[in-house]
KOLGU-4560 file (N, C-alpha, C; in nm, 3 decimals, padded with zeros to 5 digits):
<recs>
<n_xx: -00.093 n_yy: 00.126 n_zz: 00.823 ca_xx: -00.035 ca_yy: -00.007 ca_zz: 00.834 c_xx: 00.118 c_yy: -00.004 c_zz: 00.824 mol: A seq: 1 type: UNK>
<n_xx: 00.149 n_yy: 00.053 n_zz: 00.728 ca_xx: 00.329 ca_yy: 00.035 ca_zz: 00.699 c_xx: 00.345 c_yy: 00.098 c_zz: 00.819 mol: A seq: 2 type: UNK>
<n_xx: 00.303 n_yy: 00.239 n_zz: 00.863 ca_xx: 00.391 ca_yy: 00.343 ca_zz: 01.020 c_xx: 00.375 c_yy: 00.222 c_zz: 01.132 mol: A seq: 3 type: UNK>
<n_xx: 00.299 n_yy: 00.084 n_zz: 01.159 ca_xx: 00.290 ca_yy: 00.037 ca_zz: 01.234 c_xx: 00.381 c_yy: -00.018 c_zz: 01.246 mol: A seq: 4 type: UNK>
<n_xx: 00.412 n_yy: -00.097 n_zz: 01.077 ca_xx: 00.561 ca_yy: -00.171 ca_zz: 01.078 c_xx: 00.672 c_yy: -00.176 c_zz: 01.129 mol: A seq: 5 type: UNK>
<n_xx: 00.664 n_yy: -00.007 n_zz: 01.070 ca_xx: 00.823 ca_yy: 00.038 ca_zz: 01.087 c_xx: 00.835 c_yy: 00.064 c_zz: 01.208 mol: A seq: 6 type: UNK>
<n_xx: 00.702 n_yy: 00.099 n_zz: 01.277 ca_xx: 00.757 ca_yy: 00.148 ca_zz: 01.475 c_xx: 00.760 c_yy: 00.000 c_zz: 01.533 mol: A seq: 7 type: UNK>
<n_xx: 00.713 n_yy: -00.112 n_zz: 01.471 ca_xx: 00.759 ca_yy: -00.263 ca_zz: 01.548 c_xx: 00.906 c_yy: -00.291 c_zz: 01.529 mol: A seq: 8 type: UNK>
<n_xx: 00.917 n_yy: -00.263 n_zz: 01.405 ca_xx: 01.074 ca_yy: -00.294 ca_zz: 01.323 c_xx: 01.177 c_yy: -00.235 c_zz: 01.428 mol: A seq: 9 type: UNK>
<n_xx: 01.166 n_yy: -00.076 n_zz: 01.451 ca_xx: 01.217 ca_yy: -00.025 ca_zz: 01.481 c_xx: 01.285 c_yy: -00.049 c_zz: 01.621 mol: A seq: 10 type: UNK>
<n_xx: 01.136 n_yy: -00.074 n_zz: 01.684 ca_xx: 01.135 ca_yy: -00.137 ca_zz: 01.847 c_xx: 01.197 c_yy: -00.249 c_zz: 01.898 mol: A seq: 11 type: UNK>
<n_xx: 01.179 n_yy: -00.371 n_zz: 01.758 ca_xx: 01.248 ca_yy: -00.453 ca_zz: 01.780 c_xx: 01.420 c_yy: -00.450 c_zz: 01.728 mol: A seq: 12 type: UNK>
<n_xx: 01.453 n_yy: -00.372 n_zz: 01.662 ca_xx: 01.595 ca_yy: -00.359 ca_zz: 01.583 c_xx: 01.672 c_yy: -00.263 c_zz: 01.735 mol: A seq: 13 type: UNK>
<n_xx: 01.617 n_yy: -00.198 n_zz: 01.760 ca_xx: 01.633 ca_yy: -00.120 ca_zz: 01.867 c_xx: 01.671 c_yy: -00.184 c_zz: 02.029 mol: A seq: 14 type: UNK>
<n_xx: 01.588 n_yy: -00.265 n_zz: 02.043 ca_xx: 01.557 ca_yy: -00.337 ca_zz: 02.161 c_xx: 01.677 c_yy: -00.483 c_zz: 02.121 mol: A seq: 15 type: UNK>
<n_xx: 01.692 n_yy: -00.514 n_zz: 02.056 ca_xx: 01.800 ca_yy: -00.618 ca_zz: 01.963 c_xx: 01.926 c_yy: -00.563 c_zz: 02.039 mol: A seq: 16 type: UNK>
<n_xx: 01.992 n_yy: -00.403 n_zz: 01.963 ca_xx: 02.113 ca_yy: -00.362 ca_zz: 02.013 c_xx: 02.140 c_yy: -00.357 c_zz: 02.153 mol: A seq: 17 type: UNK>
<n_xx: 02.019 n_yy: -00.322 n_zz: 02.232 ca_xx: 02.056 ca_yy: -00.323 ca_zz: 02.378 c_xx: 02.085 c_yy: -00.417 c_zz: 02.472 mol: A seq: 18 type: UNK>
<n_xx: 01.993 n_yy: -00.522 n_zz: 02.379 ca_xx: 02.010 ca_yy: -00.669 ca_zz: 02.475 c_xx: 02.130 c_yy: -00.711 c_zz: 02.438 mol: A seq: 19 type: UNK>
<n_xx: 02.216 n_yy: -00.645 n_zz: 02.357 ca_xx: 02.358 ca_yy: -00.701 ca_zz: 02.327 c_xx: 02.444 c_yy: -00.677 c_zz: 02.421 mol: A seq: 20 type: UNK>
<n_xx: 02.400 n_yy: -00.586 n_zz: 02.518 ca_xx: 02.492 ca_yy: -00.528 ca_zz: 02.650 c_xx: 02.467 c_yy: -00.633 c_zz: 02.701 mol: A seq: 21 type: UNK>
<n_xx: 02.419 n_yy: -00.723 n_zz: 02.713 ca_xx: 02.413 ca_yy: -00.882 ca_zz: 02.816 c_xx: 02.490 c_yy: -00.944 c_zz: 02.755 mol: A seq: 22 type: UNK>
<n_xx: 02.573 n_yy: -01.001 n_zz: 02.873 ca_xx: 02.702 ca_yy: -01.094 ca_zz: 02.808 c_xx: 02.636 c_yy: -01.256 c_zz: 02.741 mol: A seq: 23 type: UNK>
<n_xx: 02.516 n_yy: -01.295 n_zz: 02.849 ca_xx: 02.463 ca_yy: -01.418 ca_zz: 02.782 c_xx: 02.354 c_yy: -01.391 c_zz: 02.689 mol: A seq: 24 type: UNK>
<n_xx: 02.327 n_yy: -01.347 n_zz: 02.640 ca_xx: 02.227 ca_yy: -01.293 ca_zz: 02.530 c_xx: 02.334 c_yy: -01.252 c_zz: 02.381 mol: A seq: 25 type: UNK>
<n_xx: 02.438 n_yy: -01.172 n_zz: 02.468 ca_xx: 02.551 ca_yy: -01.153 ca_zz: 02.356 c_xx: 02.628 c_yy: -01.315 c_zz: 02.294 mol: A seq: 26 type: UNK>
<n_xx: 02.658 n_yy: -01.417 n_zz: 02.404 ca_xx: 02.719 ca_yy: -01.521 ca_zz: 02.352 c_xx: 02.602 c_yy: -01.600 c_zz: 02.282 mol: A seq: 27 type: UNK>
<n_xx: 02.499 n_yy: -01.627 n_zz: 02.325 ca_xx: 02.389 ca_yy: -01.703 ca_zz: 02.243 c_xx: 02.372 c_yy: -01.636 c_zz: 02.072 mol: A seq: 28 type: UNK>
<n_xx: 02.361 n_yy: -01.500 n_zz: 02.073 ca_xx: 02.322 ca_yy: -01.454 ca_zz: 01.965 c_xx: 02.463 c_yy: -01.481 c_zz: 01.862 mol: A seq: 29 type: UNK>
<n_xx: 02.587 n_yy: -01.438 n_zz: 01.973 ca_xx: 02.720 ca_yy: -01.475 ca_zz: 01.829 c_xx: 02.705 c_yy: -01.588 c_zz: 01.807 mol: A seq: 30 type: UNK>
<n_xx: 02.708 n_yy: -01.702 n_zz: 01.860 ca_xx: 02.709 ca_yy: -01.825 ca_zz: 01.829 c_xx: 02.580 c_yy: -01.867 c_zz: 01.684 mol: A seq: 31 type: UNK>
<n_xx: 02.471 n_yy: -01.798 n_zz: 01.682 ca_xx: 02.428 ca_yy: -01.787 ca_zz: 01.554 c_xx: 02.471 c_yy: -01.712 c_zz: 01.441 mol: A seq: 32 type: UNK>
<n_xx: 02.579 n_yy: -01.624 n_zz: 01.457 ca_xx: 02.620 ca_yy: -01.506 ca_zz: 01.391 c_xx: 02.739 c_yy: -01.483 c_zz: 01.390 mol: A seq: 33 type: UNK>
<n_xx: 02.826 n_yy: -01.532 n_zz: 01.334 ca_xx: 02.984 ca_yy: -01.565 ca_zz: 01.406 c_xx: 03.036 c_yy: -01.410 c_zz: 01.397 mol: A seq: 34 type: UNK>
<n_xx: 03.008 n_yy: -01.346 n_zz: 01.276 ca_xx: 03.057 ca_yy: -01.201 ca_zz: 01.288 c_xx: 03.001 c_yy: -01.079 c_zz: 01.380 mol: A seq: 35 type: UNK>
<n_xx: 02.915 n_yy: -01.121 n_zz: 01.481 ca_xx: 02.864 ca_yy: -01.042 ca_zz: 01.597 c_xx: 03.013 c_yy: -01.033 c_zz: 01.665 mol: A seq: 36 type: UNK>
<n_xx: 03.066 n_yy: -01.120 n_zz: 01.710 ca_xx: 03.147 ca_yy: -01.118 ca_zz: 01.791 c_xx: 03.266 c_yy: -01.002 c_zz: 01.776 mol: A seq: 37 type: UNK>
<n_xx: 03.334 n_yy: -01.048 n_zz: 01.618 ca_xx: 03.389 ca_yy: -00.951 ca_zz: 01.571 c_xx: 03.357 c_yy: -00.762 c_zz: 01.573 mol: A seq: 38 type: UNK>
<n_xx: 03.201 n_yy: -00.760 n_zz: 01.555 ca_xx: 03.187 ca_yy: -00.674 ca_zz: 01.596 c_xx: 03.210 c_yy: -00.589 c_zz: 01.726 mol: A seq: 39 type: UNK>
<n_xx: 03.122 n_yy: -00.670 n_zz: 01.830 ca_xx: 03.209 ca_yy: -00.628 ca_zz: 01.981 c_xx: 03.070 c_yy: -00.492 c_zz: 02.004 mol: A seq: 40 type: UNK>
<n_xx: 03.125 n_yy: -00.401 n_zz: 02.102 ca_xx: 03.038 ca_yy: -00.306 ca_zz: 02.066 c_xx: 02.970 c_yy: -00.213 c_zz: 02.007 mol: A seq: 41 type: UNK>
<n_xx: 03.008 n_yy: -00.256 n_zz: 01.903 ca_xx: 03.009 ca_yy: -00.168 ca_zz: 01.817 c_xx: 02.845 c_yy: -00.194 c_zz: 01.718 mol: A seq: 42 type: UNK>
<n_xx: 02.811 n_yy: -00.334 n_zz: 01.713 ca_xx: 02.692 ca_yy: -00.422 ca_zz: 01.711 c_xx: 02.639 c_yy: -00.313 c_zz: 01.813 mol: A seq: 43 type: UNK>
<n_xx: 02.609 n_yy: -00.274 n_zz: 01.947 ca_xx: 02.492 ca_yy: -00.221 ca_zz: 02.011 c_xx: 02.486 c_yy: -00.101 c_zz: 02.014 mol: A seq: 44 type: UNK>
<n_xx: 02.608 n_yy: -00.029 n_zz: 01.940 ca_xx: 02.541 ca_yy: 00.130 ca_zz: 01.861 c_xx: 02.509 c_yy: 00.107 c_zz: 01.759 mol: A seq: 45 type: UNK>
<n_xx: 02.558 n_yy: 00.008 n_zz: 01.652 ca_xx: 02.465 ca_yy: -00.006 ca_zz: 01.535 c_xx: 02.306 c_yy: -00.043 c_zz: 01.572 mol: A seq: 46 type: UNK>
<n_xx: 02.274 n_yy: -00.121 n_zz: 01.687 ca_xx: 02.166 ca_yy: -00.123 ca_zz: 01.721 c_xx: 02.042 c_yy: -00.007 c_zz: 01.704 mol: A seq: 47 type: UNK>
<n_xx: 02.123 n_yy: 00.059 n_zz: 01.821 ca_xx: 02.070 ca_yy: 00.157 ca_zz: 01.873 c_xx: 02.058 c_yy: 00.302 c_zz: 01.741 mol: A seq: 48 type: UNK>
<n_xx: 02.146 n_yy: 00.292 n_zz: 01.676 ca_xx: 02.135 ca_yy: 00.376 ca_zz: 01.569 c_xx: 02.045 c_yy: 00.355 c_zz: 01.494 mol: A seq: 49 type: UNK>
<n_xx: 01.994 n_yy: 00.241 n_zz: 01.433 ca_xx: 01.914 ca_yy: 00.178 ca_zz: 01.310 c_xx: 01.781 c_yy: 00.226 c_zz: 01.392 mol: A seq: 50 type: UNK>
<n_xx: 01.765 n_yy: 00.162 n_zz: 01.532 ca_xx: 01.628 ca_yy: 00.179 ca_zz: 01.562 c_xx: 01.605 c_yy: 00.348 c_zz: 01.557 mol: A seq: 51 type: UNK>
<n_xx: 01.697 n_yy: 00.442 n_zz: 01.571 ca_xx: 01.658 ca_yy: 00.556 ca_zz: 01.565 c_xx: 01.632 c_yy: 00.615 c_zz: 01.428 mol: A seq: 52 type: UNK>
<n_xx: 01.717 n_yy: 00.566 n_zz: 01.338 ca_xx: 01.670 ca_yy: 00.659 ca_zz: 01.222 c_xx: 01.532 c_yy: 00.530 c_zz: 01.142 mol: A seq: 53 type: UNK>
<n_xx: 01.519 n_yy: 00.429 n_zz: 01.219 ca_xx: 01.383 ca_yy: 00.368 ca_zz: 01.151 c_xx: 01.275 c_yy: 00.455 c_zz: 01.201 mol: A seq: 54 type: UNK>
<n_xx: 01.325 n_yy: 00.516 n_zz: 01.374 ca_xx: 01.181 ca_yy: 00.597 ca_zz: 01.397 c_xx: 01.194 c_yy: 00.735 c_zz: 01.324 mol: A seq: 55 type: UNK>
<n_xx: 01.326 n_yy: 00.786 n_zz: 01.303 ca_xx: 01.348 ca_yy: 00.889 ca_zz: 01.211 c_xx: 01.230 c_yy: 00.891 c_zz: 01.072 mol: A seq: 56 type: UNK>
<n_xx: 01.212 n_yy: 00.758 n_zz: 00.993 ca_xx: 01.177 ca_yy: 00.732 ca_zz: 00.878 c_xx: 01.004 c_yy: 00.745 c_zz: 00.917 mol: A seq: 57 type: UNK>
<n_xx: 00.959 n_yy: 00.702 n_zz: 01.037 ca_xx: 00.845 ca_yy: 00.684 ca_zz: 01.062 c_xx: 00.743 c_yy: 00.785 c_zz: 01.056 mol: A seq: 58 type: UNK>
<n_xx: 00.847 n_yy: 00.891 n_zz: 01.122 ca_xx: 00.820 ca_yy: 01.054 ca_zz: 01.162 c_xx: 00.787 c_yy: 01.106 c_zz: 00.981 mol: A seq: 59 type: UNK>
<n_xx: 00.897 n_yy: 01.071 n_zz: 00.949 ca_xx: 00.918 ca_yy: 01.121 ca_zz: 00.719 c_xx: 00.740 c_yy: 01.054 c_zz: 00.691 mol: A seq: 60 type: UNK>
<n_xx: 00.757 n_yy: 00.949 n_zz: 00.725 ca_xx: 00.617 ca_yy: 00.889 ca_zz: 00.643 c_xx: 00.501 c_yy: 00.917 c_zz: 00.721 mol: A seq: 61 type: UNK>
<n_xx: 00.469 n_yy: 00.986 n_zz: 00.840 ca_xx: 00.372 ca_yy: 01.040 ca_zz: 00.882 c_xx: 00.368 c_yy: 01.160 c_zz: 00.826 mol: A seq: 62 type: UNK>
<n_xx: 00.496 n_yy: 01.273 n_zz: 00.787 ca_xx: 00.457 ca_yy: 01.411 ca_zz: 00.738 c_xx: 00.468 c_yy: 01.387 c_zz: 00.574 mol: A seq: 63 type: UNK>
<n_xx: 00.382 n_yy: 01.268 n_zz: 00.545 ca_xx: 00.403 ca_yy: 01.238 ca_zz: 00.385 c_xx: 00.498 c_yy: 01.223 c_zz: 00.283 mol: A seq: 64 type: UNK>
<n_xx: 00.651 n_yy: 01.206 n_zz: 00.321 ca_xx: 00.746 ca_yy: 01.182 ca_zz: 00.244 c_xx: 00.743 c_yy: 01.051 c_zz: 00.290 mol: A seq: 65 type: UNK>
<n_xx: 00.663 n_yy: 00.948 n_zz: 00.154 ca_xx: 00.655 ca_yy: 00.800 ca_zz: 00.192 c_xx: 00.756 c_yy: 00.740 c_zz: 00.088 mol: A seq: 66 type: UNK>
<n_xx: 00.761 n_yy: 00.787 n_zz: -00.040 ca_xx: 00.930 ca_yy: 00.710 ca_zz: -00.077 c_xx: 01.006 c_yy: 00.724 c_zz: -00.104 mol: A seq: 67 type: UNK>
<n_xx: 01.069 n_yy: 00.846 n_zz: 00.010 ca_xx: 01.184 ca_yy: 00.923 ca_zz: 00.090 c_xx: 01.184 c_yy: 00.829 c_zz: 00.206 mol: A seq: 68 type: UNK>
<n_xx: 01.094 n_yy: 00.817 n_zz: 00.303 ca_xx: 01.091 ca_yy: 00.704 ca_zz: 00.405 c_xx: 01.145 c_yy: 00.575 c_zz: 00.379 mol: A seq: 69 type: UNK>
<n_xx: 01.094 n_yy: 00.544 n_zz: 00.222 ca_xx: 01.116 ca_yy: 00.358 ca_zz: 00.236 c_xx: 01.264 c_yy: 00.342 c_zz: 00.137 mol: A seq: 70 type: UNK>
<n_xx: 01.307 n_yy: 00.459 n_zz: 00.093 ca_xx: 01.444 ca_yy: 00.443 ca_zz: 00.050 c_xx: 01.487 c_yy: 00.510 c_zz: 00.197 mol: A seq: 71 type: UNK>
<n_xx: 01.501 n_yy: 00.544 n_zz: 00.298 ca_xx: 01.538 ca_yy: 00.506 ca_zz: 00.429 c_xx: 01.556 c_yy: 00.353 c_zz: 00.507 mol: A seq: 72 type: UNK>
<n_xx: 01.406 n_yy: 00.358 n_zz: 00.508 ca_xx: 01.382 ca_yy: 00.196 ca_zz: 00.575 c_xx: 01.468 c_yy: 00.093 c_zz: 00.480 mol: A seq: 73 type: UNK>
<n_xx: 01.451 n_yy: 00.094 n_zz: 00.387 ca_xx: 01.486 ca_yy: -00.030 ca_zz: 00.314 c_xx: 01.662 c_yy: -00.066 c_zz: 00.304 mol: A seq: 74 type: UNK>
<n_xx: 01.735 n_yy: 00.015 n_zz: 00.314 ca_xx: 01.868 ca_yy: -00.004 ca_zz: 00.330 c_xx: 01.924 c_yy: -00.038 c_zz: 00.501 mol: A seq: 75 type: UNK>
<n_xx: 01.803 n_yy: 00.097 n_zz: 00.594 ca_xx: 01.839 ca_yy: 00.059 ca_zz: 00.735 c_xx: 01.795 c_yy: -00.141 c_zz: 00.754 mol: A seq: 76 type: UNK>
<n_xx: 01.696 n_yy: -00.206 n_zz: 00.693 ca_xx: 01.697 ca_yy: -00.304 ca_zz: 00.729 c_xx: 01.765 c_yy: -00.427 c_zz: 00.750 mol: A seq: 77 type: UNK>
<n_xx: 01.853 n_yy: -00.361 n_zz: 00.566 ca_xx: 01.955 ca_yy: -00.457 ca_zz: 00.519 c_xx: 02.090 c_yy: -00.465 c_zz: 00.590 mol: A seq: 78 type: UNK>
<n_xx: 02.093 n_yy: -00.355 n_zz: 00.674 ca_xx: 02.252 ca_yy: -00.321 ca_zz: 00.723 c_xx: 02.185 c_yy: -00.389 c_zz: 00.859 mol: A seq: 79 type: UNK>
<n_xx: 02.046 n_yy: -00.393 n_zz: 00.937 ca_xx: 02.024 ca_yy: -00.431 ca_zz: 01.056 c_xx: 02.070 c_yy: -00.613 c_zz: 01.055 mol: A seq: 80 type: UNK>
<n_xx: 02.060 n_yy: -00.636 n_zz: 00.966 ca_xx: 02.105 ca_yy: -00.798 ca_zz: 00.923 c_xx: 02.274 c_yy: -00.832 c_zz: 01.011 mol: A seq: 81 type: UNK>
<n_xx: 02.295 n_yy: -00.731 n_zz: 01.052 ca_xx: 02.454 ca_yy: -00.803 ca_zz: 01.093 c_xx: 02.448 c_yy: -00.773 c_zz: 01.242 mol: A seq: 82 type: UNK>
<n_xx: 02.358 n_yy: -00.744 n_zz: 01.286 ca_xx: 02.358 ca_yy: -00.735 ca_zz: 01.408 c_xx: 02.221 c_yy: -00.825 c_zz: 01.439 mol: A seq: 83 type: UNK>
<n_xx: 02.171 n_yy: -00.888 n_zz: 01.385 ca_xx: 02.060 ca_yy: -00.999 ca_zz: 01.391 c_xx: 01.905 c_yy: -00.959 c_zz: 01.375 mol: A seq: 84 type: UNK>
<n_xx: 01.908 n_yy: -00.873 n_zz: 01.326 ca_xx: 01.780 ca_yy: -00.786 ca_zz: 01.259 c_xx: 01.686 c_yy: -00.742 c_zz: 01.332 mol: A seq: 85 type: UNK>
<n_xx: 01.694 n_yy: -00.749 n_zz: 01.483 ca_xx: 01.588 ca_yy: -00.743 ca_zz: 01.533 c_xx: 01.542 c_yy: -00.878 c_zz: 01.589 mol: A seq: 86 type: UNK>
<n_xx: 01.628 n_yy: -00.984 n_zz: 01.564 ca_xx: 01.576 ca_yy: -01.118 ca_zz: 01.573 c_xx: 01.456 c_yy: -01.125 c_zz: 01.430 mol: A seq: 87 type: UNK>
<n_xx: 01.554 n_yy: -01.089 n_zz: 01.386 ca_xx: 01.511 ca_yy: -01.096 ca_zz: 01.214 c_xx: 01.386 c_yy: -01.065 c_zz: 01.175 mol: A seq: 88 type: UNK>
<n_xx: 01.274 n_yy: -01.094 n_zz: 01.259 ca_xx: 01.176 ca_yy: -01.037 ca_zz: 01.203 c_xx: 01.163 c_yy: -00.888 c_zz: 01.229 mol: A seq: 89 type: UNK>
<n_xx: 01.248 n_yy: -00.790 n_zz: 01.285 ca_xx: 01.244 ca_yy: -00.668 ca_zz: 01.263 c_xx: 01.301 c_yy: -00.552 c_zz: 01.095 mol: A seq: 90 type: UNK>
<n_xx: 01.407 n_yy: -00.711 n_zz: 01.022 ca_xx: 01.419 ca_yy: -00.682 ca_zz: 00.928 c_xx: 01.306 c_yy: -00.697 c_zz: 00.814 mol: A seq: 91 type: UNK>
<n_xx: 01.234 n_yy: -00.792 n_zz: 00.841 ca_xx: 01.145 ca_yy: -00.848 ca_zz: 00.787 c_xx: 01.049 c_yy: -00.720 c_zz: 00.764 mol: A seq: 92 type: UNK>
<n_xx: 00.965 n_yy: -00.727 n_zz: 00.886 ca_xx: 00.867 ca_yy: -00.641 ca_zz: 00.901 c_xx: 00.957 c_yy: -00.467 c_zz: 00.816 mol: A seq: 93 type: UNK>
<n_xx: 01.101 n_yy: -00.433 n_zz: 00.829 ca_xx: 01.114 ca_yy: -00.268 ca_zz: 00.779 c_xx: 01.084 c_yy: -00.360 c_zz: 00.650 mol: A seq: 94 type: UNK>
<n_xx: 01.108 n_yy: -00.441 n_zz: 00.584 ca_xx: 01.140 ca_yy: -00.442 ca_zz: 00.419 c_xx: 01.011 c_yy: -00.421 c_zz: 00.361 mol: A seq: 95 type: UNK>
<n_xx: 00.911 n_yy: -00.522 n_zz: 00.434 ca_xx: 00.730 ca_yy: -00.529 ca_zz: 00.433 c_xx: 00.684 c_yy: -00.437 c_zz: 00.409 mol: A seq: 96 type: UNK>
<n_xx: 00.729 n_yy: -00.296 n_zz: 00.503 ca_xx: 00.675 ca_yy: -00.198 ca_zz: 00.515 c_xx: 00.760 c_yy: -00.096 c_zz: 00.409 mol: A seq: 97 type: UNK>
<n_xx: 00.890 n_yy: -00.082 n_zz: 00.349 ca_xx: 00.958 ca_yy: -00.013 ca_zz: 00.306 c_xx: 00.853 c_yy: -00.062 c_zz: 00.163 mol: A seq: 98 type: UNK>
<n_xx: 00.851 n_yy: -00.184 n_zz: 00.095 ca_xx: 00.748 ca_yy: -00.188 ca_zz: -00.023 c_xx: 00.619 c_yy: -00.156 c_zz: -00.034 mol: A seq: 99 type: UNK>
<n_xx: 00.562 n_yy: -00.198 n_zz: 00.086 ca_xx: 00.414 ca_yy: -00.109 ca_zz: 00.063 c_xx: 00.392 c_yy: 00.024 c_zz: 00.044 mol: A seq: 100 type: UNK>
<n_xx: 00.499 n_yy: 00.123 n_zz: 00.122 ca_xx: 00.550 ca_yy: 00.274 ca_zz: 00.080 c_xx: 00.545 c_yy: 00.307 c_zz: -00.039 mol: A seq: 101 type: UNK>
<n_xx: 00.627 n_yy: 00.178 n_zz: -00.116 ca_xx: 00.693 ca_yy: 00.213 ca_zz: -00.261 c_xx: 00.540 c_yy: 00.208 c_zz: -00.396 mol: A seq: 102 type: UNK>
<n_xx: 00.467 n_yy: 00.106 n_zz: -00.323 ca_xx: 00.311 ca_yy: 00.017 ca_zz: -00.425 c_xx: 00.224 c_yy: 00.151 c_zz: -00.400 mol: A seq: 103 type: UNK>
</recs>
């Protein structure tokens, strides 16, 4: 259940940074997020980074380092917050899954 999480999280935190390369997807999303803008591109390598080391974390918690994984996940989620989380429920879903790791 949690490896499911984190590969949705991931997909969506991932899939988040890229759609930031669209200029109207980019102005809709700053306009909820005033510090997107500020960011610039730099928002769609943070994208693209988070979704990789969430699948990084996924890979850890399939070869049994599960809370080595969710002290991974759980900070990548919090930093995914400034680039709009995934459309937030990608933050949602790593945190979900970073505690069930931890229980």
């Amino acid at each position: 259940m949690p490896a499911a999480l984190v590969g949705v999280a991931a997909a969506l935190i991932f899939f988040n940074g890229v759609a930031l390369l669209s200029s109207g997807f980019f102005a809709a999303w700053s306009s909820f997020l005033p510090w997107l803008a500020a960011l610039g591109s730099f928002g769609v390598i943070l994208g693209i980074i988070l979704g990789l080391v969430l699948m990084g974390a996924m890979v850890m918690m399939l070869f049994g380092f599960k809370v080595l994984s969710a002290f991974v996940i759980l900070p990548t989620a919090v930093v995914s917050l400034f680039i709009g989380g995934g459309f937030i429920i990608g933050a949602i879903l790593a945190v979900l899954a970073g505690i069930l790791l931890l229980l």
